[in-house]
KEKE-3310 file (N, C-alpha, C; in steps of 0.2 Angstrom, whole numbers, plus 5000, padded with zeros to 4 digits):
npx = (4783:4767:4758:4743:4728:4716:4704:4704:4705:4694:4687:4688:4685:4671:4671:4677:4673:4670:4668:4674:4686:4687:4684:4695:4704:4702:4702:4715:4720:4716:4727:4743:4755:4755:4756:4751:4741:4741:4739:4723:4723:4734:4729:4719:4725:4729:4714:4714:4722:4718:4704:4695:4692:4690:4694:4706:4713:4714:4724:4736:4739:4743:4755:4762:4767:4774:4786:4792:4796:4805:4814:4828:4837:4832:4824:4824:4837:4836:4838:4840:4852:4864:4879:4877:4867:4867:4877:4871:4861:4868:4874:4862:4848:4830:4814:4798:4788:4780:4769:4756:4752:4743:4731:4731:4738:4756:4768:4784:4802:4818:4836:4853:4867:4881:4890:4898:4901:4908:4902:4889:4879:4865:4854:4855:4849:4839:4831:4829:4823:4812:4809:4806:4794:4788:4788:4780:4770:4763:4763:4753:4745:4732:4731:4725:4735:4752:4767:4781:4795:4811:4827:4840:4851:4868:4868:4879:4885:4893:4885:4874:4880:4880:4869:4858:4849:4841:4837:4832:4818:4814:4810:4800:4791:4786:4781:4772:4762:4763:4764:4757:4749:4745:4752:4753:4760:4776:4791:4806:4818:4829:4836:4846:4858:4860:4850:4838:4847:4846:4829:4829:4835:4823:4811:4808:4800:4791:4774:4760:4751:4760:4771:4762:4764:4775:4786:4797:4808:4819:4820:4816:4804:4794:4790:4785:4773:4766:4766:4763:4774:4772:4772:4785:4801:4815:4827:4820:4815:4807:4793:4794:4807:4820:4827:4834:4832:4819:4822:4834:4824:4819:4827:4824:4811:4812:4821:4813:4805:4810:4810:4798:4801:4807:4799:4790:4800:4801:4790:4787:4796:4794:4781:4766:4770:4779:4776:4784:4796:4801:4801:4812:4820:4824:4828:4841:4847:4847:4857:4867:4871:4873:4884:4890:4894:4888:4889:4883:4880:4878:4864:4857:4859:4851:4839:4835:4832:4822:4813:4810:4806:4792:4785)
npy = (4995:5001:5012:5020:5020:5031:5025:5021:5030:5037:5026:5028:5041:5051:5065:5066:5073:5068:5078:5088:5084:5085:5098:5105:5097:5102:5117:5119:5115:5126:5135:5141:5141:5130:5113:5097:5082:5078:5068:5061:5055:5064:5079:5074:5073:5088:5092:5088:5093:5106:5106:5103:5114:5123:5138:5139:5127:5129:5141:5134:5122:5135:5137:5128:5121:5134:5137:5124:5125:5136:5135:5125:5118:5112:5105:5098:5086:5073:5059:5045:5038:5047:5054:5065:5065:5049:5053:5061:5055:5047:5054:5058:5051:5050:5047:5041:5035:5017:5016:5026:5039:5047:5050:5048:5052:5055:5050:5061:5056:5062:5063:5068:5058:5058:5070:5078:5093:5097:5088:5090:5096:5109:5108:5097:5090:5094:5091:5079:5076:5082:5073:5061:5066:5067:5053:5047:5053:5047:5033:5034:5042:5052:5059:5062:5072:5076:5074:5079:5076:5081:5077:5085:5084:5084:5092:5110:5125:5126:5117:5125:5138:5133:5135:5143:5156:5159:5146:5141:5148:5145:5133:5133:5143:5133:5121:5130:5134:5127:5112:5097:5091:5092:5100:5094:5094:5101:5094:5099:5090:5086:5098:5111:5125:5130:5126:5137:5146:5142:5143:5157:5161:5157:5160:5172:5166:5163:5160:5163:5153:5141:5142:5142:5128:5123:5113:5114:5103:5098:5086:5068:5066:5074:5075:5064:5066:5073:5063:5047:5032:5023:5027:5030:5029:5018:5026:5040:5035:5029:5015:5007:4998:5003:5017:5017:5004:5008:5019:5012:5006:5020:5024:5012:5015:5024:5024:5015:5022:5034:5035:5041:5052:5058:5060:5068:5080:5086:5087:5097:5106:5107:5107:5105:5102:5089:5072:5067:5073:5068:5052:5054:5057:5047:5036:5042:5042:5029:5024:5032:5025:5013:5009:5022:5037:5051:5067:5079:5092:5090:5081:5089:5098:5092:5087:5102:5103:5095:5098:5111:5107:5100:5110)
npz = (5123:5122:5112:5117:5110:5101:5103:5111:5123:5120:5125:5137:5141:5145:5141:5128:5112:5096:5084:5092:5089:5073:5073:5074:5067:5055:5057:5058:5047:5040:5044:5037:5043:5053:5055:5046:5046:5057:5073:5080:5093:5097:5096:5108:5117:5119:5120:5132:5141:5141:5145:5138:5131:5116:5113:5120:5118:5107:5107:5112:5107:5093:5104:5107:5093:5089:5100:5099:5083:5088:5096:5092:5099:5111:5105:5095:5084:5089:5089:5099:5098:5096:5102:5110:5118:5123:5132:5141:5147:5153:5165:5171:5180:5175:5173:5170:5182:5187:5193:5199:5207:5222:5217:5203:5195:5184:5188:5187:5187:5192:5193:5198:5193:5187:5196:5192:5186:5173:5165:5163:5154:5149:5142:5133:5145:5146:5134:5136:5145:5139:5128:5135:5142:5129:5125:5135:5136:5123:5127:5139:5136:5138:5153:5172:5176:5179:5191:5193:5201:5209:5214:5222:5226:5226:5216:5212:5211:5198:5191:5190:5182:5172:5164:5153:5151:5142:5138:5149:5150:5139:5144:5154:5149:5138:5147:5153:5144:5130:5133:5133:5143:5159:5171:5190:5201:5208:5214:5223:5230:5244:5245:5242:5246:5231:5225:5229:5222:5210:5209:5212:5199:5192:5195:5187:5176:5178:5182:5192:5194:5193:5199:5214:5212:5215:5225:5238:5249:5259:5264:5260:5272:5270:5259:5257:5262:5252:5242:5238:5245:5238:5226:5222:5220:5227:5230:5234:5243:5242:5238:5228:5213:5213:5205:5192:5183:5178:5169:5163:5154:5148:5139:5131:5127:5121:5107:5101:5099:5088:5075:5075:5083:5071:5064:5068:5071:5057:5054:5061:5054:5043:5039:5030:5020:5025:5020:5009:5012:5025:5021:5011:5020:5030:5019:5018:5030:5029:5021:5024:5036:5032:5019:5015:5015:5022:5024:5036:5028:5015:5020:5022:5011:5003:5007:5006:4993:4990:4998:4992:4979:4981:4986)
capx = (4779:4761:4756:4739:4724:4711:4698:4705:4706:4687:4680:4690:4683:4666:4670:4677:4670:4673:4665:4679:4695:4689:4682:4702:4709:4699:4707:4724:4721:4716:4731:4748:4761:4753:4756:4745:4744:4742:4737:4719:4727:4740:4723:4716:4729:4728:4708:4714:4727:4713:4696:4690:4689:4691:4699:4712:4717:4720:4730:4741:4742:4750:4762:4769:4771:4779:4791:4795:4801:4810:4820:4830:4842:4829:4818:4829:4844:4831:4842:4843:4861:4870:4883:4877:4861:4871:4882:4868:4858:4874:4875:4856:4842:4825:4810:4792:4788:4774:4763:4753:4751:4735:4728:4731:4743:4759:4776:4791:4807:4825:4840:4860:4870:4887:4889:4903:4896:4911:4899:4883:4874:4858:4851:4854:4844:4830:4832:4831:4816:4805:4808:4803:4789:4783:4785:4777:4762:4761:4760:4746:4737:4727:4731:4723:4741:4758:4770:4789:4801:4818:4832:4844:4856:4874:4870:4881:4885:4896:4880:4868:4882:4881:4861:4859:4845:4837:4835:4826:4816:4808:4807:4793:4787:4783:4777:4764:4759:4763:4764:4750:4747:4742:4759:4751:4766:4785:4794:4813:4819:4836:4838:4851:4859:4861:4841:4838:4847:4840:4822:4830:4834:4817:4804:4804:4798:4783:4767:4759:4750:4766:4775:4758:4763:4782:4786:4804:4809:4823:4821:4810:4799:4790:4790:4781:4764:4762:4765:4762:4778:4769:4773:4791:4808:4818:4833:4816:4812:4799:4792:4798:4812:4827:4825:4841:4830:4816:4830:4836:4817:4816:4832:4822:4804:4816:4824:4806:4799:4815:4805:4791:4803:4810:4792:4789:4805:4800:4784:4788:4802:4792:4774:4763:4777:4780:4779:4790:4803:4802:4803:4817:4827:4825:4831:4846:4849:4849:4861:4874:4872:4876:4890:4888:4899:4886:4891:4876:4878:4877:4859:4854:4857:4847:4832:4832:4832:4817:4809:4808:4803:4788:4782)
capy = (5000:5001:5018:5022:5021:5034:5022:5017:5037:5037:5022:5031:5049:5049:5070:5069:5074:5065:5084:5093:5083:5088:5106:5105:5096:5110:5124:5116:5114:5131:5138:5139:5140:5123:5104:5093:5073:5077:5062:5061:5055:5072:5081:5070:5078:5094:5094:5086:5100:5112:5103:5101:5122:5124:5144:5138:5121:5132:5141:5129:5121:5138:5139:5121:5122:5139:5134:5117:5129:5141:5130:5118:5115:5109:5098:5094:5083:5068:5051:5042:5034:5054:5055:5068:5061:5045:5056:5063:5050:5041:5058:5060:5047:5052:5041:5041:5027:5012:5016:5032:5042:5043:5053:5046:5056:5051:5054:5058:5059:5063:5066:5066:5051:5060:5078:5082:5099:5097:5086:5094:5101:5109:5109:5092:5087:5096:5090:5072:5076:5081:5067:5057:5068:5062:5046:5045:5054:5042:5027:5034:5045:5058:5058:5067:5076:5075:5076:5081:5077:5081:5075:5090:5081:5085:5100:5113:5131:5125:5116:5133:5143:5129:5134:5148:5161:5157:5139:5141:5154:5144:5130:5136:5142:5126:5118:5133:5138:5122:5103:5095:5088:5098:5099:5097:5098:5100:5095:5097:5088:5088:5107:5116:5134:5130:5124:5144:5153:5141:5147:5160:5164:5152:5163:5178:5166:5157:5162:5161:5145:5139:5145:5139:5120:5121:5111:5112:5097:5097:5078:5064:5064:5080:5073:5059:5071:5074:5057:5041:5028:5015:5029:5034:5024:5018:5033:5044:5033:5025:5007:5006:4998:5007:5023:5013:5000:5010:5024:5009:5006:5023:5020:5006:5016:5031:5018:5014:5030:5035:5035:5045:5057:5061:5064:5075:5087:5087:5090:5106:5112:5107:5108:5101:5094:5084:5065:5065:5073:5062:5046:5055:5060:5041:5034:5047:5040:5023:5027:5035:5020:5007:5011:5030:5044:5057:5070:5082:5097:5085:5079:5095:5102:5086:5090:5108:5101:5090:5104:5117:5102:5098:5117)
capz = (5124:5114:5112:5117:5102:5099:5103:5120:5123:5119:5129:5147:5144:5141:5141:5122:5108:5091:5083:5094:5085:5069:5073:5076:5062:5050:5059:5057:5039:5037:5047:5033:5049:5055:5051:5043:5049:5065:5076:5084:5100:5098:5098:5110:5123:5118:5123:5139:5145:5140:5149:5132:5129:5110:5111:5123:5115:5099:5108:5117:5097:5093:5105:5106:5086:5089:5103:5096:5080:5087:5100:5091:5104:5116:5105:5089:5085:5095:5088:5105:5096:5097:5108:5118:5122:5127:5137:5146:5151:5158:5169:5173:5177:5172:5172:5170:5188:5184:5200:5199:5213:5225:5212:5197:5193:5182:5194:5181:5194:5190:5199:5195:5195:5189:5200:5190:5183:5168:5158:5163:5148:5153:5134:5132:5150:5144:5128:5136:5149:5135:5125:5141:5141:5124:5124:5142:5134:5117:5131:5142:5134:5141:5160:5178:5177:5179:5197:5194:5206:5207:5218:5220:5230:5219:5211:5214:5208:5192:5187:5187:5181:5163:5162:5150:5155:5136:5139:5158:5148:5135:5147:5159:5141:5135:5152:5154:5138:5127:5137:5130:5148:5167:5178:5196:5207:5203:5219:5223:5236:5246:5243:5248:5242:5224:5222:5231:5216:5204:5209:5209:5192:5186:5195:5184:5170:5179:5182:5198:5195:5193:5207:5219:5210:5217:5233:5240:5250:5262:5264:5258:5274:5268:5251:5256:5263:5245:5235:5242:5244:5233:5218:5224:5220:5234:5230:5235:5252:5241:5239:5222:5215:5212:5197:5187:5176:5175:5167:5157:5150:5144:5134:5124:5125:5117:5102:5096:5095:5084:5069:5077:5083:5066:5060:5074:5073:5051:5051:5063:5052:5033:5039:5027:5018:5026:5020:5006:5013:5028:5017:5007:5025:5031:5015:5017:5036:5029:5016:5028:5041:5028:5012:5011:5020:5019:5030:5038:5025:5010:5020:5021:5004:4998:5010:5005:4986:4992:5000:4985:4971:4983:4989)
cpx = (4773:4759:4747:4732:4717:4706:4697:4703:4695:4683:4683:4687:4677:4663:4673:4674:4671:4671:4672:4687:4692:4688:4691:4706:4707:4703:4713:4726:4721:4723:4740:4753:4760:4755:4751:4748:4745:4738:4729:4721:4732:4733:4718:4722:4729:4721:4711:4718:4721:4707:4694:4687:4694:4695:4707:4714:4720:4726:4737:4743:4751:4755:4767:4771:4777:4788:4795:4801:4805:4816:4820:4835:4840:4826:4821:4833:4841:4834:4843:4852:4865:4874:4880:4871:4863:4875:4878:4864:4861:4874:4870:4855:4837:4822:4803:4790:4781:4770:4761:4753:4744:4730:4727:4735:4750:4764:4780:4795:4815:4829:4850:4866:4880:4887:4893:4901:4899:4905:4891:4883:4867:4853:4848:4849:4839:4828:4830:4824:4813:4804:4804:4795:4783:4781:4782:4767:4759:4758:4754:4742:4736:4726:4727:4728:4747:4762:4777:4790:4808:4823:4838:4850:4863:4875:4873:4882:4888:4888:4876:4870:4882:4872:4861:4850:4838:4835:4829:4821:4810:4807:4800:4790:4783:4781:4772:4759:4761:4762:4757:4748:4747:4748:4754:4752:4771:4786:4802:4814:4828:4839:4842:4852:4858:4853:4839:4840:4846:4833:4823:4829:4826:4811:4800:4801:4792:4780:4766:4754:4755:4769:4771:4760:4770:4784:4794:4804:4818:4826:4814:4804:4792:4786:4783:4772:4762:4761:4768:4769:4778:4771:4782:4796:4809:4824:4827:4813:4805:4798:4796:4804:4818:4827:4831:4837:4823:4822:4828:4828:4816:4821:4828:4815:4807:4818:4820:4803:4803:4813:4800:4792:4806:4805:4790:4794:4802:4794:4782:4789:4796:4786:4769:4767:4780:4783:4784:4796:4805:4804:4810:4824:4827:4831:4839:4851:4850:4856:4866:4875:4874:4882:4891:4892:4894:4886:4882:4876:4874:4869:4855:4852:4851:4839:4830:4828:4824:4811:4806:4805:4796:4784:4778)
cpy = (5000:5007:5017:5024:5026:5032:5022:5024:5037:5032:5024:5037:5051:5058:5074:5067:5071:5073:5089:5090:5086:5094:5108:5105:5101:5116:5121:5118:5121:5137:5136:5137:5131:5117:5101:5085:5073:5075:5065:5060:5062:5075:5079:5076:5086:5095:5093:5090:5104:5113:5105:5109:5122:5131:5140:5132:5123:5136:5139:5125:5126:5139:5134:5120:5127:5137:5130:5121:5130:5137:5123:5115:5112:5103:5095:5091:5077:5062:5050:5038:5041:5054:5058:5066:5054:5048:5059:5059:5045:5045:5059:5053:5048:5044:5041:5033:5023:5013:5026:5034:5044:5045:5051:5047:5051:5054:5052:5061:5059:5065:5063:5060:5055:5066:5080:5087:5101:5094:5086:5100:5101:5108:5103:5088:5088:5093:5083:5071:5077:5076:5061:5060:5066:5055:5043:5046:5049:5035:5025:5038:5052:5056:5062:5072:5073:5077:5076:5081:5076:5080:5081:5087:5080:5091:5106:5118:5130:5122:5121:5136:5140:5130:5142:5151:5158:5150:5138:5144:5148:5137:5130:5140:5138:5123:5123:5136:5131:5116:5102:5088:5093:5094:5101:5101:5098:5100:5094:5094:5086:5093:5110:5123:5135:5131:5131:5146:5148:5144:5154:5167:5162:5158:5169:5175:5163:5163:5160:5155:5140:5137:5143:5131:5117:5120:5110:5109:5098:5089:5076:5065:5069:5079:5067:5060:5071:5069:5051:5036:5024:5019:5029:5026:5024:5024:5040:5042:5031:5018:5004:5003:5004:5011:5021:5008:5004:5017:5019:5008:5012:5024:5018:5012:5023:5029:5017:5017:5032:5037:5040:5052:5061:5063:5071:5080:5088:5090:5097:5110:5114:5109:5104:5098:5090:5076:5063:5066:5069:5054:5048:5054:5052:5035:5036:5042:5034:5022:5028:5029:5014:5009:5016:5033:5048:5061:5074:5088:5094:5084:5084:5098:5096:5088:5096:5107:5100:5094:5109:5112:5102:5102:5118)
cpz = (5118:5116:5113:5110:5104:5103:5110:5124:5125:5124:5136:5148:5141:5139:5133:5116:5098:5086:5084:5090:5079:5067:5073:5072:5056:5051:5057:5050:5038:5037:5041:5038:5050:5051:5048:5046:5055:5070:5078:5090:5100:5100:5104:5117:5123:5121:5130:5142:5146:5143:5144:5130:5121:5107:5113:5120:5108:5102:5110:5109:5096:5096:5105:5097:5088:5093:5100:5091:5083:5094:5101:5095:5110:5112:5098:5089:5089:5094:5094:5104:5095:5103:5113:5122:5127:5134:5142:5148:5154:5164:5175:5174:5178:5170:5173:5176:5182:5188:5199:5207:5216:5222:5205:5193:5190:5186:5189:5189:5190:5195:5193:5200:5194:5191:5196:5183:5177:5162:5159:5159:5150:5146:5133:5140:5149:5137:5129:5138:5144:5130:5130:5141:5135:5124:5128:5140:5129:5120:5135:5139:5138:5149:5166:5176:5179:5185:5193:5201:5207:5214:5216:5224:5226:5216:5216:5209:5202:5189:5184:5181:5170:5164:5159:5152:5147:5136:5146:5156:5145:5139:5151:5152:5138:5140:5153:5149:5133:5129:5135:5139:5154:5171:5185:5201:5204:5212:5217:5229:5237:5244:5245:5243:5235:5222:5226:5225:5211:5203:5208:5202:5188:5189:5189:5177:5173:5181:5189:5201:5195:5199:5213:5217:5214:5225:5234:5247:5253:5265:5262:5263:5272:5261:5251:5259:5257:5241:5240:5239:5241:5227:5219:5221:5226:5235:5234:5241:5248:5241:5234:5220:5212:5202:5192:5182:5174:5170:5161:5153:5146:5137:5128:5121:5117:5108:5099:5095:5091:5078:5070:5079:5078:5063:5062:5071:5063:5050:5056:5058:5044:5035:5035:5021:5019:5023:5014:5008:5020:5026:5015:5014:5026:5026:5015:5022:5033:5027:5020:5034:5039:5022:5010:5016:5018:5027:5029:5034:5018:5011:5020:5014:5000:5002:5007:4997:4987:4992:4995:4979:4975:4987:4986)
residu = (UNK:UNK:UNK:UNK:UNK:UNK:UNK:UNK:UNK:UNK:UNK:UNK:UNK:UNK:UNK:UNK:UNK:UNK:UNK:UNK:UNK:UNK:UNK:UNK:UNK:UNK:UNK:UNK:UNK:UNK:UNK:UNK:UNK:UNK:UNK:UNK:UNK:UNK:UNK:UNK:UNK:UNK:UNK:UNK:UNK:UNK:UNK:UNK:UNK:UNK:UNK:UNK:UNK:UNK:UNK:UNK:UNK:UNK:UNK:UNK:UNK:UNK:UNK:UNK:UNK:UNK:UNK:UNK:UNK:UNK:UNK:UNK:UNK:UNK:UNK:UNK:UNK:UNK:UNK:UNK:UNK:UNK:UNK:UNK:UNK:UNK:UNK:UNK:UNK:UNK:UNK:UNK:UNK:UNK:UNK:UNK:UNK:UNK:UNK:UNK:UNK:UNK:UNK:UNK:UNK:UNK:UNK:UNK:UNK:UNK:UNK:UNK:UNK:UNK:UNK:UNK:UNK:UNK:UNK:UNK:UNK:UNK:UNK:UNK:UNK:UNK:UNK:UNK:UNK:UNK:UNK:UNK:UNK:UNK:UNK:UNK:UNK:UNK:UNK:UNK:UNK:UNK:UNK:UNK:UNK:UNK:UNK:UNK:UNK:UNK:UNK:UNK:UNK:UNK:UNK:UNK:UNK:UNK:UNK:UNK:UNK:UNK:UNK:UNK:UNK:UNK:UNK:UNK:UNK:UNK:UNK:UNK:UNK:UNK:UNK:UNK:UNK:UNK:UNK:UNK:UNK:UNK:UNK:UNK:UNK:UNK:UNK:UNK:UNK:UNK:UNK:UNK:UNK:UNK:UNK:UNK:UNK:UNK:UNK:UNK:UNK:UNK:UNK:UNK:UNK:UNK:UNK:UNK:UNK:UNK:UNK:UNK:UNK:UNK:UNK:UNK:UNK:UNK:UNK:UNK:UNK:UNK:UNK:UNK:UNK:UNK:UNK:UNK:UNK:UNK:UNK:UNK:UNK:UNK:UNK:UNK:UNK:UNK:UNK:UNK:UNK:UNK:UNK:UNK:UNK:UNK:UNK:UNK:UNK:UNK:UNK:UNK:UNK:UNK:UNK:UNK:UNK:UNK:UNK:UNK:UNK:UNK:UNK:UNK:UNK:UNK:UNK:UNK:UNK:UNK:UNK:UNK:UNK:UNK:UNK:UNK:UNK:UNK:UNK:UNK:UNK:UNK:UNK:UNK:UNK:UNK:UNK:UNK:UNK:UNK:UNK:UNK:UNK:UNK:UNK:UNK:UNK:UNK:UNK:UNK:UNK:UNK:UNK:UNK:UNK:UNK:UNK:UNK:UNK:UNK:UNK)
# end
């Protein structure tokens, strides 16, 4: 995976403004809450959710910081080598496809591989998609928009009954007020009773743009009005092949951002302190992966240490 550069960004949209990223990065600076060191391309998708509107890209800033913060059990803890993260993308697969749809659009799809609603964590599946969500952005860039669809085929009542109200809450939170990308559509497909009182419980957080983007899906043929078989896996009655190695690929894309996702969750928590104490935490990780027993209090008291010398 090569991540998408600045430049390349620039020579596709002949609608950004080199003026508007640092009318940006000004603000940011002058903002205490905010980070510092925050990419041109990060900003480069921020104008592009926004249609290049300066009030509303600052707003969309402040909520994806805020969010980020305050729910760390959706976007924290990012080590693709954690158990639970392993345990959940053995359960799920999720996958940003290689064929855009007729649009241009990116099609992420997911769907459950084990049903058994025992080792269904709802935290950690969000916790999984939105990492998907990153590193999907960092490879393309600044896209038309974005198609979800999801295969409900498995899910039953013990799965809902493991989805906490505050987790669904700040999910449609962060997809309508932070995602630094335009959600077109969200389809579900093979719907039954369960995917009813999911929507359910989800509508009283969406918006009614929202709610107009949501297509439910009794089978594929319906499915396939909206997003052409050339984007779709074959699990989805598409051309594609089968949603199992792409799955396996985001695995690897997941492993080499690893680094970038430890930038990420630091430079939320520390803000403009950042880069030392990022050096120092890696150091730490090394440390504990080769001859060291450092347990996570230990790497913690040493961060806060960090944190207070460099304030």
């Amino acid at each position: 995976m090569s991540p998408i550069t600045a430049e390349e960004e620039f020579s596709k949209n002949n609608k950004l403004k080199r003026e508007n990223i640092e009318h940006l990065r000004e603000w940011m600076s002058k903002q205490p809450h905010l980070p510092s060191g925050v990419t041109d391309e990060q900003l480069i998708l921020f104008l592009n959710c926004c249609q290049h509107s300066l009030e509303a890209c600052k707003q969309t800033i402040e909520a994806y910081y805020t969010i980020r913060t305050h729910a760390p059990e959706l976007f924290g803890s990012r080590d693709p080598k954690r158990k639970e993260i392993q345990q959940t993308l053995s359960i799920i697969e999720i996958a940003a496809l290689p064929k855009r749809d007729q649009h241009g659009n990116i099609v992420m799809a997911g769907r459950l591989v084990d049903v058994d609603a025992s080792k269904f964590n709802y935290d950690d599946c969000l916790r999984s998609w939105f990492m998907l969500q990153d590193v999907t952005l960092l490879e393309h860039g600044a896209v038309p928009g974005f198609v979800f669809v999801f295969d409900m085929k498995g899910t039953s009542l013990g799965h809902v009954t493991r989805m906490s109200l505050s987790s669904i809450k700040k999910y449609y939170m962060y997809i309508q007020d932070a995602f630094p990308g335009i959600v077109v559509a969200n389809h579900m497909v093979n719907a039954n009773s369960v995917t009813e009182t999911f929507m359910n419980l989800s509508k009283p957080f969406m918006k009614k743009e929202l709610v107009s983007k949501i297509f439910v899906h009794s089978s594929f043929e319906t499915l396939h009005k909206h997003i052409t078989r050339d984007a779709l896996p074959k699990e989805f009655g598409g051309n594609l092949d089968s949603l199992t190695p792409y799955h396996s690929k985001l695995y690897c894309n997941i492993s080499r951002c690893e680094d970038i996702f430890f930038q990420h969750v630091f430079r939320i928590l520390l803000g403009k302190s950042l880069n030392l104490v990022f050096i120092s935490f890696r150091i730490l990780i090394s440390l504990s992966q080769s001859c060291y027993s450092l347990n996570t209090g230990l790497i913690n008291w040493l961060l806060y240490i960090n944190f207070l010398t460099i304030s």
